[in-house]
C-alpha positions as CSV (number, residue, x, y, z in Angstrom):
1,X,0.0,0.0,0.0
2,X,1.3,3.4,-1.1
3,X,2.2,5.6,2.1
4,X,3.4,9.6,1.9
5,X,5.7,10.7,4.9
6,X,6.8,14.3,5.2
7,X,9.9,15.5,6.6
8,X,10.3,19.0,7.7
9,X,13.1,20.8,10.1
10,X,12.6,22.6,12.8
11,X,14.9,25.2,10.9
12,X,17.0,25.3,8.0
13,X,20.6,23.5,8.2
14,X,19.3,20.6,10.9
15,X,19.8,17.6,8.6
16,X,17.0,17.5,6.3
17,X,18.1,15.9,3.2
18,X,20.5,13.5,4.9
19,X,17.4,12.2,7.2
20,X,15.5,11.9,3.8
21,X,18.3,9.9,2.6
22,X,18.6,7.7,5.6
23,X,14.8,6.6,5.6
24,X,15.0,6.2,1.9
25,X,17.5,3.8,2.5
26,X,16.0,2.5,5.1
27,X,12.5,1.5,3.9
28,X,14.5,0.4,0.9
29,X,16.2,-2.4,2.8
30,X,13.2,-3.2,4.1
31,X,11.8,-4.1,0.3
32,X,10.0,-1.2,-0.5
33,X,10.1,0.4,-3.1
34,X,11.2,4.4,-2.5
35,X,10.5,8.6,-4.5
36,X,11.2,11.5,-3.1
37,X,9.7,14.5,-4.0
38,X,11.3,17.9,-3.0
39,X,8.6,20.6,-3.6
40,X,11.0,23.4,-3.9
41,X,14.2,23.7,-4.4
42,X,15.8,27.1,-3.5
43,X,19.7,28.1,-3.5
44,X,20.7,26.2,-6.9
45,X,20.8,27.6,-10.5
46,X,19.1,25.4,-13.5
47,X,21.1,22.1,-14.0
48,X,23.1,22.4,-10.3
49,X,22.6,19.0,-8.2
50,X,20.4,19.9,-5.7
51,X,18.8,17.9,-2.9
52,X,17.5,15.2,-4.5
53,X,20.7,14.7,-6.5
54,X,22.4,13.9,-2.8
55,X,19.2,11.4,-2.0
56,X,20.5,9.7,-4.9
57,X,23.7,9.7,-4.9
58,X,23.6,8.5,-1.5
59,X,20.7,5.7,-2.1
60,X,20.3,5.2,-5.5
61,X,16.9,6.5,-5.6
62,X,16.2,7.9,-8.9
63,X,12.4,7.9,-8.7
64,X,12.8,11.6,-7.8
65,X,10.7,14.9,-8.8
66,X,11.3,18.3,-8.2
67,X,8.4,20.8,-8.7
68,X,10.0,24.2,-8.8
69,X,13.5,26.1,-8.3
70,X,14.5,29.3,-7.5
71,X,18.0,30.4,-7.9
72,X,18.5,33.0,-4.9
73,X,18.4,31.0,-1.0
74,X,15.6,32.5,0.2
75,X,11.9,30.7,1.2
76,X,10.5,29.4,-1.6
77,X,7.6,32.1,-1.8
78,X,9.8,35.1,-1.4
79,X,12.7,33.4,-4.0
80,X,9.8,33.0,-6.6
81,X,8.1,36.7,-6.5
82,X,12.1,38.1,-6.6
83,X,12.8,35.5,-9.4
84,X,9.1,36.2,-11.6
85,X,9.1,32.4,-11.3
86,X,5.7,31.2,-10.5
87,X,4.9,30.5,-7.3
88,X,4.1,27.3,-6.2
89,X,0.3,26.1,-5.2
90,X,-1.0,23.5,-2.8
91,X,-3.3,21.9,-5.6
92,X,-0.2,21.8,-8.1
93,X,2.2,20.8,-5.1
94,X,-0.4,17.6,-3.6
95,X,-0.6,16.6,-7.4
96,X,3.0,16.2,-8.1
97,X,3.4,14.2,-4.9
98,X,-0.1,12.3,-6.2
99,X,2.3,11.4,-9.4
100,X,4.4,9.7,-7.5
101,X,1.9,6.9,-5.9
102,X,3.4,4.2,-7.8
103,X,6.0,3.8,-5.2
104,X,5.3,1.9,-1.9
105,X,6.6,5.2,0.1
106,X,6.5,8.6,-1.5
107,X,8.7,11.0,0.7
108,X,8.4,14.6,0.5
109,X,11.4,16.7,1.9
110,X,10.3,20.6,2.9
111,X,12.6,23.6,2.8
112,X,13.4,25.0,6.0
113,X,10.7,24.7,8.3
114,X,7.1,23.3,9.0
115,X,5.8,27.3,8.2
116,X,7.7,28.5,5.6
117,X,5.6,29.6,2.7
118,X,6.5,27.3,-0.5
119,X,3.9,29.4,-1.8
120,X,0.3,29.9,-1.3
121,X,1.1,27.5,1.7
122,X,3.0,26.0,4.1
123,X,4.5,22.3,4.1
124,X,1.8,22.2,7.0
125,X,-1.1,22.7,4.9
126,X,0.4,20.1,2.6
127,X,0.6,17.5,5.4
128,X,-3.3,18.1,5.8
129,X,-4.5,18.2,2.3
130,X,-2.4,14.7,2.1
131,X,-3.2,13.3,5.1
132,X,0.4,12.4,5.3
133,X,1.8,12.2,9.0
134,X,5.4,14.5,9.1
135,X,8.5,13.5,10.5
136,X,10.3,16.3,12.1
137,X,14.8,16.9,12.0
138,X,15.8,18.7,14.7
139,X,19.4,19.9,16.4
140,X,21.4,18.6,18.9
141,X,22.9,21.4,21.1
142,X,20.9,24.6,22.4
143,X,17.9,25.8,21.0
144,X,16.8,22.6,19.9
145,X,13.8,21.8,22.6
146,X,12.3,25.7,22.2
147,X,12.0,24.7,18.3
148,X,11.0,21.4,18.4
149,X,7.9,22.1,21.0
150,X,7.0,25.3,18.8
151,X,7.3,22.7,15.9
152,X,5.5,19.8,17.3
153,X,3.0,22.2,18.8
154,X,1.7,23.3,15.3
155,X,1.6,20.1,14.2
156,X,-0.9,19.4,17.0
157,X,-2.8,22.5,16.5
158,X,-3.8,21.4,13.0
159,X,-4.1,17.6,13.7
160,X,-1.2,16.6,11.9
161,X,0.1,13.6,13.1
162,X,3.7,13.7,13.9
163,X,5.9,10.9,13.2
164,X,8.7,11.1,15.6
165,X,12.0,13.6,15.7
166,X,14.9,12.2,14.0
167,X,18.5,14.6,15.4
168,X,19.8,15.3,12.0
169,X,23.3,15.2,13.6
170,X,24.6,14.0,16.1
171,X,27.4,15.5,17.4
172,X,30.8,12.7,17.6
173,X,32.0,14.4,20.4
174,X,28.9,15.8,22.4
175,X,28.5,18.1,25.0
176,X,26.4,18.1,28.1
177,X,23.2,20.8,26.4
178,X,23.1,17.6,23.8
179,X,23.7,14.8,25.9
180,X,20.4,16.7,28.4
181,X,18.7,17.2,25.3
182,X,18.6,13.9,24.1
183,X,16.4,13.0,27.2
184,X,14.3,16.3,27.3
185,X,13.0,16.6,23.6
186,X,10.5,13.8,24.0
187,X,9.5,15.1,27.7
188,X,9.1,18.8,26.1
189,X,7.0,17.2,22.9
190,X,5.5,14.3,23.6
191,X,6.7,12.9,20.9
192,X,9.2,10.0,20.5
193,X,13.0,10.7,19.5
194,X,13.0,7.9,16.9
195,X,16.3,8.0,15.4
196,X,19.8,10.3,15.4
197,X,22.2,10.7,12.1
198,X,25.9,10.3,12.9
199,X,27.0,13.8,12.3
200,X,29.4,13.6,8.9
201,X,27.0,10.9,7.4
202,X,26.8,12.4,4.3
203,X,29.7,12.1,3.5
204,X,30.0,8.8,3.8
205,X,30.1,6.6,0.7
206,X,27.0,5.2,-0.2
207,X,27.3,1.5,0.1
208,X,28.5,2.5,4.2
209,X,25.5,5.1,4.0
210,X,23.2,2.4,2.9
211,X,24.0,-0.3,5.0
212,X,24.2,1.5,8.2
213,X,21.1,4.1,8.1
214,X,18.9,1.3,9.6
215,X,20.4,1.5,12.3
216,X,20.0,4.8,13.0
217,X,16.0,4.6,13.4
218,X,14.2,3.0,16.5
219,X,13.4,-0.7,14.7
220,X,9.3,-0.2,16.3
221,X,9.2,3.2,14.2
222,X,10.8,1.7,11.0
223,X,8.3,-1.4,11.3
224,X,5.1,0.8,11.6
225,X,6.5,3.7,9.3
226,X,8.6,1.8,6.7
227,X,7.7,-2.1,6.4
């Protein structure tokens, strides 16, 4: 059965696209078949590897779609009125996703946070006109637990389900704000901290990447998420 699962940050630079990567390869070791869908891409000029380039180049993914990209790395909304690119729309956005339901899990990497305007919308509003629960990267030193209850929050507020936080990277040598916060973001949220990336994954090479990103997720959240 063909499942959508959104991943969002609860800024920009906390391990997004890595994360995406990682459950990619995840679900794909677990049989299933895998696209990714970046809604908008911001930062890169026409024909530079973006985002989904690195899912791919670290999974092998190439069931991949991109809907717009702006060149300047701004939120998607502002980069596309400075750009006179058109703007994105949620009907537009949930169809290209829609186009992808030939795989057995359709994953849908935001830019920047769970309220940035892509457009006429937010990846939030996305989440709801899916019905898609959203899986949400945050940090590992300070800061982390004020933006991942303001993020989880809003995810409750509009009755999106959330499907666990995933540190987009953890720190090899850690110090004692991320060693606390590693206990305190699931008391703060209520939500389960279902997996941590080893910070410098992405550069790994991608036969390592693959083989070791399942076990970087909680095995009861990849069998109800990604099995």
């Amino acid at each position: 059965m063909s499942s959508v699962l959104i991943v969002t940050g609860t800024s920009t630079e906390v391990g997004k696209t890595i994360v995406t990567a990682a459950v990619a390869a995840t679900a794909l070791a677990a049989g299933r078949s895998v696209a990714v869908c970046k809604p908008a891409q911001t930062g890169m000029a026409p024909g530079e590897p973006g985002d989904l380039a690195e899912v791919t180049r670290l999974t092998g993914v190439t069931r991949t779609l991109e809907v717009a990209r702006y060149p300047e790395p701004l939120a998607p909304d502002t980069a596309a009125r400075r750009s006179g690119l058109p703007p994105l729309t949620l009907a537009d956005t949930a169809a290209a996703v829609d186009s992808l339901a030939d795989a057995d899990l359709t994953l849908v990497e935001g830019a920047g946070g769970l309220l940035v305007r892509l457009g006429d919308f937010t990846l939030l509003d996305l989440a709801q006109k899916l019905g898609a629960p959203v899986l949400v990267v945050t940090a590992a030193g300070l800061g982390t637990l004020n933006h991942s209850e303001l993020t989880t929050r809003a995810l409750v507020t509009a009755g999106v389900p959330c499907a666990g936080l995933v540190i987009g990277s953890w720190p090899i040598a850690t110090d004692l704000a991320s060693e606390c916060n590693r206990i305190d973001l699931p008391a703060v949220t209520g939500v389960d901290l279902v997996g941590a990336i080893p910070e410098g994954a992405g550069r790994w090479a991608p036969p390592r990447f693959t083989a070791t990103a399942p076990t970087w997720f909680h095995q009861t959240w990849t069998a109800r998420y990604l099995t």
